[in-house]
Phi, psi and omega in degrees: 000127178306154168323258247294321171316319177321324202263327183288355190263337167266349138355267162340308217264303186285313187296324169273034112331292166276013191248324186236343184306314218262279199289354186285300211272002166292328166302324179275008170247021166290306186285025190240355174233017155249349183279281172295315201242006165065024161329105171278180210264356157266344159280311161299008155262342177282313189309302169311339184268344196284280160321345169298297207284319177334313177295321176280343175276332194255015157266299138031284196275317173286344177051040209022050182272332173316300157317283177317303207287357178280331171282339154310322195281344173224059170256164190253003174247027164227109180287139166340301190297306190304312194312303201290329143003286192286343172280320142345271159353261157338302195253013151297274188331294199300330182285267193315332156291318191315319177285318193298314185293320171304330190275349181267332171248033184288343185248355152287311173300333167305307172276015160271332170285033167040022170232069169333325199232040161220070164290323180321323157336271173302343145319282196285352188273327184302312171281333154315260174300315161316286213301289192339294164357279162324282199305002173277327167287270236299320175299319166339294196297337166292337183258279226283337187272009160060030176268093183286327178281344166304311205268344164274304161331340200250339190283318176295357180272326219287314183289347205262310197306303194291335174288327141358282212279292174312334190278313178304326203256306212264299176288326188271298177281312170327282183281348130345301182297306179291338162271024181048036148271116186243189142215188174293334183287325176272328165287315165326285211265004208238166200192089232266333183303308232269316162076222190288355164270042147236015175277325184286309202288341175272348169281003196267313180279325123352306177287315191284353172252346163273313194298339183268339184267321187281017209267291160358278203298328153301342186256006182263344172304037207267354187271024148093178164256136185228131197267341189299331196267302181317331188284278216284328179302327185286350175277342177273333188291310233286313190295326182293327188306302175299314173263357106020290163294328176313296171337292195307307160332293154339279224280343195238294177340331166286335202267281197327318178300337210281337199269310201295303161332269159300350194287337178271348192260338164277326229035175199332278202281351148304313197293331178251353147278028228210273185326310200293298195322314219255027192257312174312311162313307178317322215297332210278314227270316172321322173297354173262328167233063165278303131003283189290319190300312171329306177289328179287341190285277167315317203295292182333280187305353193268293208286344213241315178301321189264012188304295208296321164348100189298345171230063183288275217307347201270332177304289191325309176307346218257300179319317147343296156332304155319276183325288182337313203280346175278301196290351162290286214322319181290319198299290184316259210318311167316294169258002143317327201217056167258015160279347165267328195274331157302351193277352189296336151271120221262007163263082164342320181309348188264356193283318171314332168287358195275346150317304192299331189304324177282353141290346184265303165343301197273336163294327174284341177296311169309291180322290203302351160284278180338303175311333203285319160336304212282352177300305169350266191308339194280308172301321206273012158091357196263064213251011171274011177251342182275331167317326200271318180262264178011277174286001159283310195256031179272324170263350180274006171264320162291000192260316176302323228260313217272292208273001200242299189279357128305345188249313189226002187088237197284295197326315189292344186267000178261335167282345177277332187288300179300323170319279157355254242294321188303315196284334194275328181321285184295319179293321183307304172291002148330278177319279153002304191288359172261314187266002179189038200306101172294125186277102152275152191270065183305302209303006193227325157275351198263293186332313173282337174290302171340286215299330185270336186259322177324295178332294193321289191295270238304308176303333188260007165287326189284281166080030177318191191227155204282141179161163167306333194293299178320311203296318160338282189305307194284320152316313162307324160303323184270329199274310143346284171299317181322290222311295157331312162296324199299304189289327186245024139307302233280328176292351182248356137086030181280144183310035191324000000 
């Protein structure tokens, strides 16, 4: 493996630590709140749904100023300091209005959330996504200055507190509560009305320890605001900023549609027992982009630095290559063995969503080739075509989503997903072959996605029956593909 790879695979490795570490064990509190703490499929339809909009406000509020300050910061006619400053700044101003206006007006949004008697909500998510906000330059800024360990300390205080926090409120005090057990600690802290706001309140808190561990570092923006520099990072930003939101829409808009939708035709609590099936389903699915995020963390800033290279395009491919072969691998390994992987949800009532998962699986595969794909527009100065594939594929997830989810539900919104993602896939590479064109090794990307869903299909062709014999047979299936990856690796000697 070339240098630079050696250096983006350890790049990864760290960065995506506290990236998959943070979302693995945020995934592992799915049993502690259908398990332990006995969340019914309608209360984990308010978290899921809750969490929706978190996502779409905080690409909102950053406004694709990450992506600009890594490219602003390593042009020679802008300095560093200043850059990171004048963003500082900016998205200071823009967060605390943002907080000042949910806190003037919580309750007409509460009652467009349809949670009248839960302002506290709307409060504590403004802050939530305000502090984030903020706290999104410095961890940049930390991946661009390559202090990978810094930036895993403060992301590992942020994860500890909240998992923590949840085990304490959800594992400790709860079923305490319910077996008419008290202590001080539990008369102190614990409040059994308050339910799932406290999956809110440990992410609130949570947020106030990374932004306060990150305040130092924040406190280094001392070279002024300059609005001349900002007016051009926002012109660079603004498309991303659009598709960003595009993205987000993608990835979040079904749960938002599922509630909007089914509440006159289900009412309240199907309809959010509706949610809680496919928000829990979703989560098994996630483990491909834990994967991606982890890789993006490195990658973005890795692509941008090898831009100059004489054989850049040929790194990309070979990553590309790479990449394909960990997200079959994720795939083939999930569902081989989902008879085991359902039990991480520990209700059976959630079980029913579990048809969605190799659609959601094989969708998240795509998106994360389309991420690898999105470098194109990014080096070559064109990032108004990623608005343009954003909203292309934003509106075929609302127009499906819109014609689908009355006729079959959760289901129609996991084909609208995979739809969505398949479609922005091929037009960026479309797009690409005129404007930033990568020799990708298809004939190799194709064999391996083939070859892990062909397996897949082979099994339920197959139909064993749960048992030592399937788990064998499937294991032998898996072992099969390495052996395969294995063979025509190997002069390149790569790492799996």
């Amino acid at each position: 493996m070339s240098t630079p790879l050696k250096k983006l695979a350890g790049q990864t490795a760290i960065y995506g630590l506290t990236s998959i570490v943070g979302r693995l064990l945020n995934w592992f509190l799915v049993p502690v709140y259908l398990g332990i703490a006995h969340f019914t499929t309608d209360q984990y339809g308010i978290i899921t749904e809750m969490y929706s909009y978190v996502a779409f406000l905080v690409v909102l509020l950053t406004y694709g100023m990450e992506t600009a300050f890594f490219r602003f910061s390593t042009l020679e006619e802008h300095e560093s300091k200043k850059v990171y400053s004048t963003v500082i700044y900016a998205l200071f101003t823009t967060s605390f209005l943002f907080i000042g206006a949910a806190f003037l007006f919580d309750q007409p949004i509460a009652n467009w959330l349809k949670y009248p008697n839960n302002t506290e909500f709307v409060t504590w998510f403004a802050l939530i996504v305000g502090l984030d906000a903020i706290s999104s330059i410095p961890l940049a800024k930390l991946r661009a200055d390559n202090r990978p360990i810094k930036f895993a300390t403060i992301n590992f205080a942020n994860i500890i507190v909240n998992i923590g926090l949840n085990l304490f409120f959800l594992a400790y005090c709860l079923p305490k509560h319910i077996a008419g057990e008290t202590n001080w600690l539990i008369e102190t802290f614990y409040n059994p009305e308050i339910g799932v706001g406290y999956v809110f309140i440990s992410n609130l808190i949570a947020s106030i320890v990374k932004f306060i561990l990150l305040l130092p570092d924040m406190l280094e923006a001392r070279y002024g605001f300059e609005f001349s520099l900002l007016k051009k990072m926002f012109v660079y930003a603004l498309p991303l900023l659009i598709f960003g939101l595009s993205g987000i829409i993608n990835e979040t808009i079904d749960r938002i549609m599922l509630k909007r939708m089914l509440f006159n035709i289900l009412g309240e609590k199907e309809t959010l027992s509706q949610l809680g099936i496919y928000g829990a389903c979703y989560k098994i699915s996630i483990i491909i982009t834990l994967f991606i995020q982890a890789f993006r963390y490195a990658a973005e800033p890795f692509f941008f630095s090898q831009e100059k290279e004489k054989n850049a395009k040929e790194t990309y491919a070979k990553i590309m290559t790479y990449f394909v072969i960990v997200c079959a691998t994720i795939f083939l390994g999930v569902m081989l063995y989902i008879d085991i992987v359902k039990y991480f949800i520990p209700n059976e009532a959630f079980w029913a969503g579990l048809k969605i998962v190799p659609i959601l699986l094989f969708a998240n595969i795509n998106l994360g080739i389309y991420y690898n794909q999105s470098i194109w527009y990014k080096l070559s100065g064109k990032t108004r075509f990623g608005a343009y594939i954003g909203l292309f594929g934003a509106a075929i997830t609302i127009l499906l989503n819109f014609i689908w989810i009355p006729i079959y539900g959760y289901i129609g919104s996991a084909w609208a997903t995979l739809i969505c993602y398949t479609s922005m896939m091929f037009l960026s590479f479309i797009l690409s072959r005129k404007h930033y064109p990568i020799k990708y090794n298809l004939p190799k990307l194709f064999l391996y996605l083939g070859l892990a869903f062909g397996l897949y299909f082979c099994t339920l062709y197959l139909s064993l029956p749960a048992g030592l014999f399937k788990y064998g047979i499937h294991s032998l299936i898996l072992i099969g593909f390495f052996a395969v990856v294995y063979s025509l690796e190997r002069p390149k000697k790569v790492v799996i």
